[in-house]
C-alpha positions in Angstrom: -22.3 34.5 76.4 -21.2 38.0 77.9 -23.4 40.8 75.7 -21.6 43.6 77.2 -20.7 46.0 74.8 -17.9 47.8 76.6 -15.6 46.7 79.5 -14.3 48.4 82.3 -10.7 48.7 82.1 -8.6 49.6 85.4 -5.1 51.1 84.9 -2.1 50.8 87.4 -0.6 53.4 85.5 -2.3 56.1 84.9 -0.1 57.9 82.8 -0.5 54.7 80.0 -4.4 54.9 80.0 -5.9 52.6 77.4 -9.6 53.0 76.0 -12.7 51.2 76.5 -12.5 47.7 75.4 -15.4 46.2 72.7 -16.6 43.4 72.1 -16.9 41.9 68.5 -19.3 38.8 68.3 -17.8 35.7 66.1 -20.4 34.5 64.0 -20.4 30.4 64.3 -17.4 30.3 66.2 -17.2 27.5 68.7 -15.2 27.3 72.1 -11.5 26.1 71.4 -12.3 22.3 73.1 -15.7 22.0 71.1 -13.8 22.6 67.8 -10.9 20.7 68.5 -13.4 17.6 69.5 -15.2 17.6 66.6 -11.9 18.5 64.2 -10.8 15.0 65.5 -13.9 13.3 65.1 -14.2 14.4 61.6 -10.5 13.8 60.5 -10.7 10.2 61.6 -13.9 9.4 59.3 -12.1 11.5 56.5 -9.1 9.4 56.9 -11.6 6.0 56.5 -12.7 7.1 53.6 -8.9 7.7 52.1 -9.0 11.8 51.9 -6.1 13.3 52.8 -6.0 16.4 55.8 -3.5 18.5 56.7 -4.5 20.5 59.9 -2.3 23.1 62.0 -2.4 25.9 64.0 0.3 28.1 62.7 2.7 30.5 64.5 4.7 32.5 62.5 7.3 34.1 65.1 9.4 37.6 63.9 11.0 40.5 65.8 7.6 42.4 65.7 6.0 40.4 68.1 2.8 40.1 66.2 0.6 36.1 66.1 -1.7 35.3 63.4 -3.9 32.2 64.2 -4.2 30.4 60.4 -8.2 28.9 59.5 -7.9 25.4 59.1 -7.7 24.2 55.1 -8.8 21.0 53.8 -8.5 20.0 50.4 -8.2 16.7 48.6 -5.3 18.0 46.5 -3.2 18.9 49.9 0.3 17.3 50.1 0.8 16.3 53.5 4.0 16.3 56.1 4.2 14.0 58.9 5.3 14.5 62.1 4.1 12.0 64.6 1.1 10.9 65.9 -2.3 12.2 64.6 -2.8 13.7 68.5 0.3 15.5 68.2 -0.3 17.0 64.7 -3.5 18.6 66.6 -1.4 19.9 69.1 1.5 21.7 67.5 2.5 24.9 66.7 4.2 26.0 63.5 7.1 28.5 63.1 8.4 29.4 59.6 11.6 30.5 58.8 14.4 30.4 56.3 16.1 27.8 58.0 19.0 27.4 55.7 19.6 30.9 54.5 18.1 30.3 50.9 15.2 31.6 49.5 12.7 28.5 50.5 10.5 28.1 54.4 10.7 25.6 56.5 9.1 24.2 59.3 9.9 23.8 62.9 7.0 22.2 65.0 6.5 21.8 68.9 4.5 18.3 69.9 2.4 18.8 72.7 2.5 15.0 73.7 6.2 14.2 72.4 8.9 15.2 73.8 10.5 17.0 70.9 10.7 19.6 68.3 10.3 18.5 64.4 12.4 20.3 61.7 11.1 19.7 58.0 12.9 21.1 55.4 11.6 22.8 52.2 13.0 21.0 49.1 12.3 24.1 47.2 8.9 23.2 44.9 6.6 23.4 48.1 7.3 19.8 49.8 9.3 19.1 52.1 11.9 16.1 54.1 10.8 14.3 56.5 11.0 15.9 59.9 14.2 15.7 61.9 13.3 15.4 65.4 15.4 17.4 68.5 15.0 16.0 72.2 13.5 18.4 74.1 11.3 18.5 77.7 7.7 17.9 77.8 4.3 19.1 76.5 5.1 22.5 74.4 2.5 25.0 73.9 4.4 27.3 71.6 7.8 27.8 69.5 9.4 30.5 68.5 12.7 30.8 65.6 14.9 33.6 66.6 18.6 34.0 65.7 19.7 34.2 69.4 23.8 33.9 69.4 24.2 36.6 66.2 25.9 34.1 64.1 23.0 34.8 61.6 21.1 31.4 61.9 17.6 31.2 63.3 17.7 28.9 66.7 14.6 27.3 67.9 13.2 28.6 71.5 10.8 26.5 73.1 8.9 26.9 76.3 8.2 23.1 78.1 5.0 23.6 80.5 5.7 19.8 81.6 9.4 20.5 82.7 9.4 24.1 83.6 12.0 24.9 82.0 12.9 26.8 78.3 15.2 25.1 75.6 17.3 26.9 73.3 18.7 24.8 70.6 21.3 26.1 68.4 21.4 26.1 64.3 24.7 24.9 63.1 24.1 26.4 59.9 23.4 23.4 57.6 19.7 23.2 59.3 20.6 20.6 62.1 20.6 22.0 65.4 22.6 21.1 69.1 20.8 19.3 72.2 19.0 21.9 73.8 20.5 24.3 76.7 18.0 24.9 79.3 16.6 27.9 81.6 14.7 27.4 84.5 11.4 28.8 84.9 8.3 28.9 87.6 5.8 26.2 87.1 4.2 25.8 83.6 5.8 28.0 81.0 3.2 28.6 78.0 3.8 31.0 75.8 7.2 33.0 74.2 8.3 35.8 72.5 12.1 36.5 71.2 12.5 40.7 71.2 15.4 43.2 71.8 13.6 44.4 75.0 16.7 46.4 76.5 17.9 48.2 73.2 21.4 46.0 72.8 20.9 44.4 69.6 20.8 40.8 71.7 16.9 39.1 71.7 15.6 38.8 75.0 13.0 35.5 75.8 10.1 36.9 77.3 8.4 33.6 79.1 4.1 33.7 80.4 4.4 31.3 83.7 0.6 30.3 83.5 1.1 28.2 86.7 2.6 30.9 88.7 1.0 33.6 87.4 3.9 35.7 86.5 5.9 35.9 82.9 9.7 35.9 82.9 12.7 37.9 81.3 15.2 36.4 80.3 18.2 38.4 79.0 20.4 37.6 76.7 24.2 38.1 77.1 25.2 38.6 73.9 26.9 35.2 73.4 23.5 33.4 73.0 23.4 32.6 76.7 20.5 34.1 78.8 20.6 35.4 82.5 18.5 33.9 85.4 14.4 35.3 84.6 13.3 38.5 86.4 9.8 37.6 87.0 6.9 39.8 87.1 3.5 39.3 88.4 0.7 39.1 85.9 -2.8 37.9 86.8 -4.7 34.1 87.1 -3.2 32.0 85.0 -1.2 33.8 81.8 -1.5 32.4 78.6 0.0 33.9 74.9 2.1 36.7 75.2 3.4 39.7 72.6 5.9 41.8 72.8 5.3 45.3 71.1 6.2 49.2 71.7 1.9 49.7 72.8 2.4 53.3 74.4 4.5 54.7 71.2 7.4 55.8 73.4 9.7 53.5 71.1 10.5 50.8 74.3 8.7 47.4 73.2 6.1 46.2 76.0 4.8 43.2 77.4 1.0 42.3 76.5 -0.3 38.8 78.6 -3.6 37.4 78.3 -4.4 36.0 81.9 -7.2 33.0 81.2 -8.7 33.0 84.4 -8.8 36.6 85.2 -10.9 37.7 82.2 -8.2 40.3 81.2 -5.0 41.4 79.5 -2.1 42.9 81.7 0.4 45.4 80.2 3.7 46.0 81.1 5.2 48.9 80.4 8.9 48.9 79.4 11.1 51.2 81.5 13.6 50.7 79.5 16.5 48.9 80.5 15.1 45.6 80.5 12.7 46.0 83.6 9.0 46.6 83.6 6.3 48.7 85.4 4.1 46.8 87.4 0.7 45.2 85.3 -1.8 47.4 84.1 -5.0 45.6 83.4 -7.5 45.7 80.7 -10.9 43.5 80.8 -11.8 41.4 78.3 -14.5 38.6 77.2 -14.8 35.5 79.1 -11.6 33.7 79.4 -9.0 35.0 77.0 -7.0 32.9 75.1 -4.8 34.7 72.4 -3.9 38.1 71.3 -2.2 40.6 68.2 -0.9 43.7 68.5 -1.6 45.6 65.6 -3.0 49.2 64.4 -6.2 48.5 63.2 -8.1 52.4 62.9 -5.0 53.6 60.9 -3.8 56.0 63.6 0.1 54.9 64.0 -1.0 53.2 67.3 -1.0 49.4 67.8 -4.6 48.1 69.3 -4.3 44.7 71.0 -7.1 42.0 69.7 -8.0 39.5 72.0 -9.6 36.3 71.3 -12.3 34.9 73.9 -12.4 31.3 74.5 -15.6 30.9 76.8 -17.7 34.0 75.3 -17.6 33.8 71.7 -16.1 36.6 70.5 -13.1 38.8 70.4 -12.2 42.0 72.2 -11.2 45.4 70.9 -8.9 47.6 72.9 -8.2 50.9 70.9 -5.0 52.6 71.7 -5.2 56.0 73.1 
């Protein structure tokens, strides 16, 4: 376990200088492939003995650009929605949003192992229909639920690491949703973000490219329809990714966690839909997800980085 207690950060940009990072030990937490082996192991000997789990890891995508990994709940008064296979339950990512335009959530899920995107809709009393499934490439990673065309219906984004490629699939307004149109990335798209990143009202997909070490910008038209990606190199292997205004100069940036690097990257917004070249920030021992959000009450956003390998999560204050 790394016991430093600050981390030397080393800035491309000097005029976007970021503080020291620190390290916050996790109490009992366990490395991501530990937990999720013995989450299986125990929800298969809960499910012999006839109590009912409902495990997720939750995304909840907006235009703020902020992620909040949800703990885990099990109760044996928890109603239950399925959506394939028990390994793809473990494996999905959850976006909510008023899918229908009335005042109840819904669900769209990426599958990991399937290749597709569920839909369950929310009756209105807190269950929901059985999922609706969309055709889409393979092994997802992360989802986002972002009206994209301005017809005022959230579409579903997803990034397929398997085919290299982003869907886009369109709400028709009644909660069913077209085949999916596809944009071509590098090799291994991870993680997404949906954000106005060039000040024309139109969201932009912002695209990590974990096997090519870059993340991609994809703009959008105006119709719905996105240009070819302007890539941008990040470091070893980028994973989650926010989009948020870091440097307060009211142009929204582009945070990366890079997994093998040991760092975060930030990419400062010129903005006109182009970015400065990575700045990069050290953190704990493989880095796997991140927040942007103020959390010394100084108007600033701080960025929050988990650490997969080390235990803990790192700090980096906003100057």
């Amino acid at each position: 376990m790394d016991q430093s207690k600050s981390m030397k950060t080393n800035a491309d940009e000097t005029s976007n200088s970021m503080p020291k990072t620190t390290e916050v030990e996790v109490i009992g937490e366990k490395k991501f492939t530990r937990v999720k082996f013995i989450i299986i192991v125990t929800v298969l000997i809960l499910l012999l003995i006839g109590i009912p789990v409902s495990i997720v890891l939750t995304k909840k995508s907006d235009t703020k650009a902020t992620k909040m990994m949800v703990n885990t709940i099990t109760t044996p008064n928890m109603e239950t929605s399925t959506t394939g296979s028990l390994v793809s339950v473990f494996s999905l990512t959850l976006a909510t949003v008023n899918l229908l335009h009335r005042q109840f959530t819904s669900r769209a899920t990426a599958h990991t192992v399937c290749n597709y995107v569920s839909v369950l809709l929310n009756i209105g009393n807190g269950t929901f229909t059985p999922q609706t499934t969309y055709s889409i490439g393979s092994i997802q990673f992360d989802v986002a639920v972002v009206d994209v065309n301005n017809d005022g219906n959230p579409d579903i984004i997803a990034p397929n690491s398997g085919s290299n490629y982003v869907s886009v699939l369109f709400n028709i307004d009644n909660g069913t949703f077209s085949e999916q149109t596809t944009y071509l990335t590098g090799s291994g798209p991870y993680g997404v973000e949906v954000v106005d990143v060039n000040n024309d009202s139109n969201p932009d997909i912002i695209v990590t490219i974990s096997d090519s070490n870059n993340v991609g910008v994809l703009l959008n038209t105006g119709t719905g329809t996105f240009t070819a990606q302007t890539t941008y190199s990040t470091d070893l292997h980028p994973l989650n990714v926010v989009v948020a205004d870091v440097n307060n100069d009211g142009k929204p940036d582009i945070v990366v966690v890079n997994y093998w690097s040991h760092n975060v990257c930030v990419l400062f917004n010129t903005g006109n839909g182009t970015f400065n070249a990575k700045t990069t920030y050290a953190t704990g021992n493989h880095p796997r997800d991140l927040v942007a959000v103020d959390v010394n009450n100084d108007g600033k956003l701080d960025i929050i980085v988990t650490n997969e390998w080390s235990d803990n999560v790192s700090v980096l204050l906003a100057c």
